[in-house]
C-alpha positions in Angstrom: -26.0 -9.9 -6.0 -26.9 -7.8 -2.9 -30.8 -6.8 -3.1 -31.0 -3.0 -2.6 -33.2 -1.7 0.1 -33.6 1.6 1.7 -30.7 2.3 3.9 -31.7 2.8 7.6 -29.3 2.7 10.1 -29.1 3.3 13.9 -28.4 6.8 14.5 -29.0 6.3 18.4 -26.2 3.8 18.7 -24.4 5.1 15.5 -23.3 8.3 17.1 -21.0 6.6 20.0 -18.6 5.1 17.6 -17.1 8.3 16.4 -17.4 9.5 19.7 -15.1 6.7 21.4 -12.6 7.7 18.8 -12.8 11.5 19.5 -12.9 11.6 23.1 -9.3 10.7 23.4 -7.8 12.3 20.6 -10.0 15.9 22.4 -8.2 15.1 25.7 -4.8 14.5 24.5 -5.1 18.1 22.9 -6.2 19.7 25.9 -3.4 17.7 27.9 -1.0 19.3 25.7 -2.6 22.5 25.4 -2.7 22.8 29.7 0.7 21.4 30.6 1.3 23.8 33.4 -1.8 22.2 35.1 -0.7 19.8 38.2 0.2 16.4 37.6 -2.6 14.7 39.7 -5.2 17.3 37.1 -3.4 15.5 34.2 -3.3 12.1 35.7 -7.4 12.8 36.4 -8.1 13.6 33.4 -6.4 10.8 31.7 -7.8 8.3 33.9 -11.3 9.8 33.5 -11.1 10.1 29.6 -10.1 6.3 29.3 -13.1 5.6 31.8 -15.5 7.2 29.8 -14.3 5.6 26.6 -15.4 2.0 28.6 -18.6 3.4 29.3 -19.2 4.5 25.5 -17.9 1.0 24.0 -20.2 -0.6 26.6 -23.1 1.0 25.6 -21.8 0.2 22.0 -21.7 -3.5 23.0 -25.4 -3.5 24.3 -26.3 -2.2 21.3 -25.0 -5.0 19.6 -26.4 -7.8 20.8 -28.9 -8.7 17.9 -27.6 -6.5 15.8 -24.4 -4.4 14.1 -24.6 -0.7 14.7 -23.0 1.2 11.2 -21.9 4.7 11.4 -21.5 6.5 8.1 -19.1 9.8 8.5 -20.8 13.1 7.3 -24.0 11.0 6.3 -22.3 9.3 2.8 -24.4 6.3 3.0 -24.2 3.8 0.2 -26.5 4.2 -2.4 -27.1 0.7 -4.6 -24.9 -1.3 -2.4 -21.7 1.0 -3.1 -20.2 4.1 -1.3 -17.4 6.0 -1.3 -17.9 7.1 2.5 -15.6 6.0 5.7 -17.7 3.5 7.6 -17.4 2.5 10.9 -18.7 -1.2 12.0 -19.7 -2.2 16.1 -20.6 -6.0 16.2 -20.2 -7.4 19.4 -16.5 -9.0 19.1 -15.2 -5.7 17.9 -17.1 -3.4 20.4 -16.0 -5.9 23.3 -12.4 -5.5 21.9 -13.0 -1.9 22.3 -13.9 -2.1 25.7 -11.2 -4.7 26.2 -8.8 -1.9 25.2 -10.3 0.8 26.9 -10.2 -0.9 30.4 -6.9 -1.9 29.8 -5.8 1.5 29.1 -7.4 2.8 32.4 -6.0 0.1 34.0 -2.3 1.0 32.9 -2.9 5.1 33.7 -4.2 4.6 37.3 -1.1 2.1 37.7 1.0 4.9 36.5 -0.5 8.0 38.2 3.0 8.8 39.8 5.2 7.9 37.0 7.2 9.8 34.5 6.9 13.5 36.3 9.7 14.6 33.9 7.5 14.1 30.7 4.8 16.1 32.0 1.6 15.7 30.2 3.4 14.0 26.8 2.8 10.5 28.1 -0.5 10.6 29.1 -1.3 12.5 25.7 0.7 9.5 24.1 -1.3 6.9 26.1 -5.0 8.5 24.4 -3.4 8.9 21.6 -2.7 5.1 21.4 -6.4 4.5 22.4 -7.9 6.5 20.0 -5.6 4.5 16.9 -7.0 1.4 18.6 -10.7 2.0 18.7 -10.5 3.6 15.2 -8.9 0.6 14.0 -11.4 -1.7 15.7 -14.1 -0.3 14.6 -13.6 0.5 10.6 -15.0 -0.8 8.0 -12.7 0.4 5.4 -9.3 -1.3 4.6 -7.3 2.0 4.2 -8.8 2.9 7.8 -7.6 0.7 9.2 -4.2 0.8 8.1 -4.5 4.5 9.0 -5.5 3.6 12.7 -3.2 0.7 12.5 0.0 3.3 11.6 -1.3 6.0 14.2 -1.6 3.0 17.0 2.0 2.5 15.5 3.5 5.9 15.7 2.8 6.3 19.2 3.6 3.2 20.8 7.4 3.9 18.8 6.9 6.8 21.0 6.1 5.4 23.9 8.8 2.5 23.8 11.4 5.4 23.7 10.0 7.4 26.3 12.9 7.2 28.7 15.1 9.4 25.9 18.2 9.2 28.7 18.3 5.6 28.1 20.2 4.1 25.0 18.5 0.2 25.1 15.1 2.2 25.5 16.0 4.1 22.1 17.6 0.7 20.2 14.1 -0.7 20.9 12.1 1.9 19.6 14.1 2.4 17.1 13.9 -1.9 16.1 10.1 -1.6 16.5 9.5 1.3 14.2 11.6 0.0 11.6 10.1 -3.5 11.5 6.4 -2.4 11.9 7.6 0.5 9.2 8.2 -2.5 7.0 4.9 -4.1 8.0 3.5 -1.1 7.2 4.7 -0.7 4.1 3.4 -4.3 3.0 -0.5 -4.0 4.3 -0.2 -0.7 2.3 0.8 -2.7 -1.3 -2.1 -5.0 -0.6 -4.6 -2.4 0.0 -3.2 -0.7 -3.5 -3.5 -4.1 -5.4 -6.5 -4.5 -4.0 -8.5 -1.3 -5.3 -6.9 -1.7 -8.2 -8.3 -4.7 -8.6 -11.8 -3.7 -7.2 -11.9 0.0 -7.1 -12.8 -0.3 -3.5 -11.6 -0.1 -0.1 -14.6 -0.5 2.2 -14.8 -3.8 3.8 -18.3 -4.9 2.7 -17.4 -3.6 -0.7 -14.4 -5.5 -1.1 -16.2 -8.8 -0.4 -18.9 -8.2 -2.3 -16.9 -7.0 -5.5 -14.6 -10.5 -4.9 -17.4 -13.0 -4.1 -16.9 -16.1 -5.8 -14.2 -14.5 -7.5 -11.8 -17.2 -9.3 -8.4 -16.2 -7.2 -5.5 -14.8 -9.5 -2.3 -13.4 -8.6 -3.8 -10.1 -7.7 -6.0 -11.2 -5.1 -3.6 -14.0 -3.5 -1.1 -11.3 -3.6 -3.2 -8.7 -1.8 -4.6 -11.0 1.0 -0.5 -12.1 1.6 0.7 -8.3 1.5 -2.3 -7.4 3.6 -1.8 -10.0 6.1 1.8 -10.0 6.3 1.2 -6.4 7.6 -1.1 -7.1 10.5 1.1 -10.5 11.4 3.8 -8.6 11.6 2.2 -6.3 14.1 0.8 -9.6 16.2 4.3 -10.8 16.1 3.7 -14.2 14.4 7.0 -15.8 13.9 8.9 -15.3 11.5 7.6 -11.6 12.2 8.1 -11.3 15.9 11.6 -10.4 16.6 10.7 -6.8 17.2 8.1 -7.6 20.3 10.8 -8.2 23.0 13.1 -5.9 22.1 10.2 -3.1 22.4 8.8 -4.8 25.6 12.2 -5.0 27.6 12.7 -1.4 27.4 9.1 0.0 27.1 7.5 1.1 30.6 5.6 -1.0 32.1 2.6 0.3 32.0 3.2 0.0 28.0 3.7 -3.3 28.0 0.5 -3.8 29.6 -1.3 -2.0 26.3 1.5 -3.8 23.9 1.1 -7.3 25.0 -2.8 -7.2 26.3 -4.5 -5.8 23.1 -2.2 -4.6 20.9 -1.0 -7.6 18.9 -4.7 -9.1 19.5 -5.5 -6.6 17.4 -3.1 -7.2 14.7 -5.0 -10.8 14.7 -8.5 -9.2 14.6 -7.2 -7.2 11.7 -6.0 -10.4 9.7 -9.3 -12.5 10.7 -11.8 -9.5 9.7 -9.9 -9.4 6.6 -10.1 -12.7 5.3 -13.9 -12.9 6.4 -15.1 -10.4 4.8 -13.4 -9.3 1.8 -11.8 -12.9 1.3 -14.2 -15.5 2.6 -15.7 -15.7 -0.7 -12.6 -16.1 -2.9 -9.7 -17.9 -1.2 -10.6 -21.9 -0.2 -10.7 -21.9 3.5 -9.1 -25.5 3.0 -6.1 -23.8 1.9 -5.8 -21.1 4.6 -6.4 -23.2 7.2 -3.9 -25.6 6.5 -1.5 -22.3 6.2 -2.1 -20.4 9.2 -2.7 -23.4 11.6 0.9 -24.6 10.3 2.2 -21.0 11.2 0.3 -20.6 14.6 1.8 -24.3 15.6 5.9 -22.9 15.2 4.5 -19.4 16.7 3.7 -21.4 19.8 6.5 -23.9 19.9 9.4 -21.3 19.3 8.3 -18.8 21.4 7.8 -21.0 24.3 11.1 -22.5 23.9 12.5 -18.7 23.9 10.0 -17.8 26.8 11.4 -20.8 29.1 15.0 -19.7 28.2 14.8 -15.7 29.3 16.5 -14.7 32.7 15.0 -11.3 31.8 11.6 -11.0 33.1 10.1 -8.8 30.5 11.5 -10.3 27.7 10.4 -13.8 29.3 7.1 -12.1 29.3 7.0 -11.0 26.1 7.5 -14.4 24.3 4.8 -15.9 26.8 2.7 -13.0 24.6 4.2 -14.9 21.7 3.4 -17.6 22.4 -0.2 -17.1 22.9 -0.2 -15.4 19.6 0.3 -18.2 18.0 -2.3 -20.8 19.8 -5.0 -17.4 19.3 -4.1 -18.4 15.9 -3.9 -21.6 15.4 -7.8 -21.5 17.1 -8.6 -18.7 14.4 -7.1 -20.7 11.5 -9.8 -23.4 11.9 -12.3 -20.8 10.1 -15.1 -22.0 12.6 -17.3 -20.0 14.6 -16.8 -22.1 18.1 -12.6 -21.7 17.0 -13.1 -17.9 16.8 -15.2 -17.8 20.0 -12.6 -20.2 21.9 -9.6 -17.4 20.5 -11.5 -14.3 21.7 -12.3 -15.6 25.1 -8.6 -16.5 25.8 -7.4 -13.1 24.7 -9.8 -11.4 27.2 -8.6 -13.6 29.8 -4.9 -13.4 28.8 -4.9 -9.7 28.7 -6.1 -9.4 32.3 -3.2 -11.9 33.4 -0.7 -10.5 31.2 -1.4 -7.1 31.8 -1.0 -7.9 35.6 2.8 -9.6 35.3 4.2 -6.9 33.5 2.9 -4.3 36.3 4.3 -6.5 38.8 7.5 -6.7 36.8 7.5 -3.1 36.8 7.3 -3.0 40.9 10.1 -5.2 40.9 12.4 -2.8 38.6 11.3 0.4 40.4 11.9 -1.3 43.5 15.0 -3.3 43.2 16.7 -1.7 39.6 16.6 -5.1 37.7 14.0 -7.4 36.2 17.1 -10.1 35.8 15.4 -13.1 37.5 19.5 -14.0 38.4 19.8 -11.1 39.5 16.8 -10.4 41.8 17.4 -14.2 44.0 15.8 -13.7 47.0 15.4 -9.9 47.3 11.7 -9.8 47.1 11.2 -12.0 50.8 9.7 -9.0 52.0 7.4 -8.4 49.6 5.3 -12.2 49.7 2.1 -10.2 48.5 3.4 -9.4 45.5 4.9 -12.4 45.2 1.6 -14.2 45.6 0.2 -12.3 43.4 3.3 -13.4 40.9 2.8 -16.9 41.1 -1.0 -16.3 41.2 -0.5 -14.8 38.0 1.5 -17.6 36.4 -1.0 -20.3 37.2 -3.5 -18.1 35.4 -1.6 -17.7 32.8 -1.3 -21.7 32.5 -4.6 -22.1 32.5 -5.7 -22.6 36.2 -9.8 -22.9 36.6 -11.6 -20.9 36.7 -9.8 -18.0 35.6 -10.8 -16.8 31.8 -8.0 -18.2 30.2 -8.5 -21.7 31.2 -12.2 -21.8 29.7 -10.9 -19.8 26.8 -8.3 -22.2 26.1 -10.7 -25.2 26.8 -12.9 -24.2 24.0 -10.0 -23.2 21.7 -8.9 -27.0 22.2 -12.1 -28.4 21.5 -12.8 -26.2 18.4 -9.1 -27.4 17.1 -9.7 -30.8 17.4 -13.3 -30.6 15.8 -11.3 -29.2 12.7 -9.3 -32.1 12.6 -6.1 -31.6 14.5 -6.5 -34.0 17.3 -2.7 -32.9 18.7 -4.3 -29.4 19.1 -5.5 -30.0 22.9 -1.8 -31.6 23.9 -0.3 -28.3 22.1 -2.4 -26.4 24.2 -1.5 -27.8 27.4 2.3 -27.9 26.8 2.5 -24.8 25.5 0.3 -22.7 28.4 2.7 -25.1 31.0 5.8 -24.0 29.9 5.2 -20.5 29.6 3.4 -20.4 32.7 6.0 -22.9 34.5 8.6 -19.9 33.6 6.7 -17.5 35.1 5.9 -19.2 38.4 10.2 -20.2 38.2 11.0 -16.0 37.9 8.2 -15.6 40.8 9.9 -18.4 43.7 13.5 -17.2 42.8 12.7 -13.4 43.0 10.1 -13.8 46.4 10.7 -16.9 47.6 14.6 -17.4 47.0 13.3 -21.3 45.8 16.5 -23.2 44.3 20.3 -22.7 44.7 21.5 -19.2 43.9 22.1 -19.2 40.5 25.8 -18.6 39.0 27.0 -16.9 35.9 27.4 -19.7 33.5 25.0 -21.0 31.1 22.4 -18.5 29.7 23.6 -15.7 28.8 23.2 -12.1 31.1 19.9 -10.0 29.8 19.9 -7.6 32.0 21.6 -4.7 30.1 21.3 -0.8 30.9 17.5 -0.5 31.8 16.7 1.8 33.8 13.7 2.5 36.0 10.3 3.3 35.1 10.9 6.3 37.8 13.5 8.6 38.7 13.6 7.4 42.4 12.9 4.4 43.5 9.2 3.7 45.3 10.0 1.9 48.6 6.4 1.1 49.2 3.8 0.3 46.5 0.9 2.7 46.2 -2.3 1.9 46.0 -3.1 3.1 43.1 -0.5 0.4 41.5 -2.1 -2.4 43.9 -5.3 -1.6 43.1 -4.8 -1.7 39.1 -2.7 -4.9 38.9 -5.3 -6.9 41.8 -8.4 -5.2 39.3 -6.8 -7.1 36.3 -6.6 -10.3 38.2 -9.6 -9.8 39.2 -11.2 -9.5 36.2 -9.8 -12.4 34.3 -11.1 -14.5 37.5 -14.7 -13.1 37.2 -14.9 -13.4 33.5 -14.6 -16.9 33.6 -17.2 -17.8 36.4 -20.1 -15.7 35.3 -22.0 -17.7 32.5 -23.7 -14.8 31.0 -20.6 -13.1 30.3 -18.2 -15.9 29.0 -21.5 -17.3 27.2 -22.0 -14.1 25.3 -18.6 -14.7 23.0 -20.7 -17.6 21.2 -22.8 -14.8 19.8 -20.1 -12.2 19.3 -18.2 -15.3 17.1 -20.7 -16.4 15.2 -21.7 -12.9 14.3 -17.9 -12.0 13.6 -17.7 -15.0 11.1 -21.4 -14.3 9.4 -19.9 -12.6 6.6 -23.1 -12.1 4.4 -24.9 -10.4 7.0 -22.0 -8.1 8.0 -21.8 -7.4 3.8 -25.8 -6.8 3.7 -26.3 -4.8 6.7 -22.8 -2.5 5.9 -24.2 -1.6 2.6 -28.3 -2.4 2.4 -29.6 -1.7 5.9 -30.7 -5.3 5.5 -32.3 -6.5 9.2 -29.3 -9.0 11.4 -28.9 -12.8 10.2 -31.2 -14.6 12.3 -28.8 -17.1 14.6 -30.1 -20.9 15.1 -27.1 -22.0 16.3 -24.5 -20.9 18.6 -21.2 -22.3 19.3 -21.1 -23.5 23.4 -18.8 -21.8 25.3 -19.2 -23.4 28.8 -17.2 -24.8 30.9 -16.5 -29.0 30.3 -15.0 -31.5 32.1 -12.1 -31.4 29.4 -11.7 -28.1 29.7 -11.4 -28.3 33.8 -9.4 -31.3 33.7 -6.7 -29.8 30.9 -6.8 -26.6 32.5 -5.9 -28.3 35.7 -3.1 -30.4 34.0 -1.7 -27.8 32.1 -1.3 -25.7 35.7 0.0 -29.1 37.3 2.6 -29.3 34.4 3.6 -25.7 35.0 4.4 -26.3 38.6 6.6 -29.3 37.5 8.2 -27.1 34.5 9.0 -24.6 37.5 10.9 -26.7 39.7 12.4 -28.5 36.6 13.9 -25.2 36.0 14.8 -24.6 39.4 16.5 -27.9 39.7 18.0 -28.7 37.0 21.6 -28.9 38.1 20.6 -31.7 40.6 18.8 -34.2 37.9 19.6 -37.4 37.4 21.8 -38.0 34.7 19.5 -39.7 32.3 17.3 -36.8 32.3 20.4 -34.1 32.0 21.9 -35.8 29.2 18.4 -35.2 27.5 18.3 -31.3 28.7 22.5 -31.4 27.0 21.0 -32.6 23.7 18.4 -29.6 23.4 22.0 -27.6 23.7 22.9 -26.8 20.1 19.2 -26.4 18.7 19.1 -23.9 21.5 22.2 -21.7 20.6 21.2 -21.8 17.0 17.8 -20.4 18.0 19.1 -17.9 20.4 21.5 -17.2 17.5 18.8 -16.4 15.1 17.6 -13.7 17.4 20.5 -11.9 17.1 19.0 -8.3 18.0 20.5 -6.8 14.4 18.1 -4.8 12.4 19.1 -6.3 9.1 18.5 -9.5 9.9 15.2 -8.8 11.2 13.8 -7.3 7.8 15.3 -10.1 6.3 13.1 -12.3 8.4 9.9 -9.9 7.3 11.0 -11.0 3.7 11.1 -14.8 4.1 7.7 -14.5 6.4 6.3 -13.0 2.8 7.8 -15.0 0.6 6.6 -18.3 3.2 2.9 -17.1 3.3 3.1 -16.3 0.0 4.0 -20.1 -1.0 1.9 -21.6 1.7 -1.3 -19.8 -0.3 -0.4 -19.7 -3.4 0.9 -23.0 -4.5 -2.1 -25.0 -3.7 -4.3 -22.6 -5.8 -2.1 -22.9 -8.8 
């Protein structure tokens, strides 16, 4: 039982969580309410509104470094461990999520200061919007919160992936990505029913504390799989993720740098706050990590196979995001503090990356009218600086020292083999080579014209109907573009060689997994867990040396790509005999709506055996 003690909590710190979420909903109003004021006032105020939300979720993170900072709306504070008030929880992985999305969003507004003149206002009003759903839904402590941030975040990004109304693919992909996450939707919101039906609850702390050491029956296995099915359908887990490309082929840009950056990071978060907290002390973590490491392993590997196979640069982008999904996962899924650590690290420092390629994908389609890397052979040889950037980009992304990623995923490796799944580290590698050895392929063909010109058999054309980001093309790239995708790169590269700051996600992971002290100090005030033991998130010789390889291997994957006509015949009738498995997976994603909810359905079912049966 919790011991009840006077409830004190932070009011100094306390007051910037609403705040973060306020700020951007108050702009987007006034946006709206002023939209005969010039573009560059709108584009200002945007930029400055996303700015100021950093600056409050950084001085939320400070606050957090020894301790949470809890935020009860309109002063309903719990009273004997129980409330029935909306909570809001800062910790330090959640506030630096915040910030994460936050500079993110800034990032994509200043990148799009010039775009979309014909939408006046709407889109940046649509771009807080999306930043307020994602700090609210960061930041709650209260299941039904979430899923209310969660569905807001959702609303407007189907909004945003349709923005370019004129264009049919833009509306087929909205219209796919509301109807999937819909779905989603529709399943976190059963599991939060069960669940206070079970409890009569919906906070967080509450939750775990009314379940804790709880035998599991059918109510509670059922909740945690409709609840998680929800948010892994918004992270685009496979068998879950058919929805992510479509949306990211036709979505701006600067929307796929929010989409693929943060957003389905956050649908993770939400699935591993979930089970912490409210079923950490119910469910074996035997069980679910056998589970979700199983699912994070064909997340990686079929998404990666998909991501090598795209001739369409956004969609190849896309199921890179995929992939990484599903190794953020399989890290997660070993229910360890240094696993968790080794996960958030390598989201920061794929966002940054990530967030880059898909502005530079959007210079190429403004520029040139395609992002079909077929298409595009040789036309950006006047443009090496962005091509440097490209292939810059794509060695980052596989894991190149010292950018973020590479130490993120070094720790993720270690942590997975420490669980007991000594193949984790070659998964790793493999999987960060051929994602990256597809991008760095797309960036020598478009800039550097590397390989023969290719022809029109073999994959299929992806190009379709897209149409540009802008109504006339830009035959120069502002600064304010350069400046936002080199800032990205930037910041991945510095994150991972200043100790104090990649250090600092030890603490924010074991803190994240601490569920007891999260459950005490949400409902009792009680003072922070004191931490002996931190997991070490340096940089190691294994983590150089794989990170390294795995950037070696994505050079190799590159030219393999480019090449491939002219290998020898041993090695083509291997690539012939990876033929039909390939058309039967490019056959599964068959772009119909039907049978994407029918995927949702056997993802349920799936998880639903995968936890269940080895509780019965």
């Amino acid at each position: 039982m919790l011991a009840v003690a006077p409830v004190r909590f932070d009011a100094t710190a306390a007051h910037l969580l609403p705040i973060a979420i306020t700020v951007p909903i108050v702009i987007a109003c006034v946006l709206i309410a002023g939209r005969a004021m010039p573009r560059w006032t709108s584009d200002a105020l945007a930029v400055a509104a996303a700015l100021g939300v950093a600056g409050i979720d950084g001085a939320a993170l400070a606050s957090t470094t020894a301790n949470r900072v809890v935020a009860w709306a309109g002063g309903w504070q719990p009273r004997h461990g129980f409330s029935v008030g909306v909570v809001l929880v800062a910790d330090p992985l959640n506030a630096g999520l915040a910030l994460l999305t936050a500079a993110l969003m800034a990032a994509a507004l200043l990148y799009s200061w010039r775009y979309f003149e014909s939408a006046g206002a709407h889109y940046q009003a649509l771009m807080l919007l999306f930043l307020a759903g994602m700090q609210g839904f960061a930041f709650s402590g209260d299941l039904f919160d979430m899923f209310v941030f969660f569905e807001l975040m959702g609303a407007v990004a189907y909004a945003l992936t349709g923005l370019k109304i004129e264009d049919r693919t833009s509306v087929q992909g909205a219209l796919n990505f509301g109807i999937i996450n819909s779905l989603g939707a529709y399943l976190s919101l059963a599991g939060v029913a069960v669940l206070y039906s079970r409890t009569g609850q919906l906070g967080l702390a509450q939750l775990g504390h009314a379940l804790d050491h709880q035998q599991p029956d059918a109510l509670i296995v059922g909740g945690f799989v409709l609840v998680s099915c929800g948010f892994l359908v918004k992270a685009a887990v496979v068998p879950f993720h058919f929805w992510l490309a479509d949306a990211h082929a036709v979505a701006p840009s600067s929307v796929c740098v929010l989409f693929s950056g943060v957003m389905v990071e956050l649908g993770l978060y939400g699935f591993a706050r979930v089970y912490w907290i409210v079923f950490g002390g119910t469910l074996p973590g035997d069980d679910i990590r056998r589970a979700f490491v199983v699912i994070g392993l064909v997340t990686a590997v079929v998404a990666a196979t998909m991501c090598f196979c795209q001739r369409h640069v956004k969609r190849l982008l896309a199921y890179s995001t995929i992939a990484h999904v599903g190794l953020f996962l399989v890290a997660v899924a070993t229910l360890t503090a240094e696993g968790t650590a080794g996960a958030a690290l390598y989201v920061a420092g794929h966002a940054g990356v990530k967030a880059a390629l898909f502005l530079l994908a959007g210079l190429a389609l403004n520029r040139y009218g395609s992002v079909d890397e077929w298409e595009l052979y040789g036309r950006g040889k006047d443009d090496r600086l962005t091509g440097v950037l490209f292939l810059l980009a794509g060695l980052a992304l596989a894991g190149l020292p010292p950018f973020a990623t590479a130490i993120g995923k070094g720790v993720a490796e270690e942590a997975v083999a420490k669980a007991g799944y000594p193949w984790g580290p070659a998964l790793f590698v493999i999987v960060s080579a051929v994602t990256g050895g597809a991008v760095i392929r797309a960036g020598l063909r478009i800039y550097f014209a590397a390989g023969p010109r290719p022809h029109g058999q073999g994959q299929p054309a992806t190009r379709g109907d897209e149409e540009r980001d802008v109504s006339t093309t830009i035959p120069r790239h502002p600064p304010t573009m350069m400046l936002a995708i080199v800032g990205l790169l930037a910041g991945s590269f510095v994150l991972g060689v200043v100790p104090r700051w990649y250090s600092a996600f030890g603490n924010a992971a074991q803190r994240f997994v601490d569920r007891n002290g999260y459950i005490a100090q949400t409902l009792t005030a009680a003072p922070a867990t004191v931490v002996h033991h931190l997991p070490d998130v340096s940089w190691t010789a294994s983590s150089v040396v794989l990170g390294t390889v795995s950037a070696l291997l994505a050079v190799v994957f590159a030219f393999a790509g480019l090449y491939h006509e002219r290998a020898p015949q041993p090695v083509a009738l291997v690539g012939r005999a990876f033929g039909p498995p390939l058309r039967v997976l490019r056959g599964v994603h068959s772009g119909h709506i039907g049978d994407y909810a029918a995927w949702v359905l056997v993802g349920l079912a799936g998880i639903g055996a995968l936890v269940g049966l080895p509780l019965r």
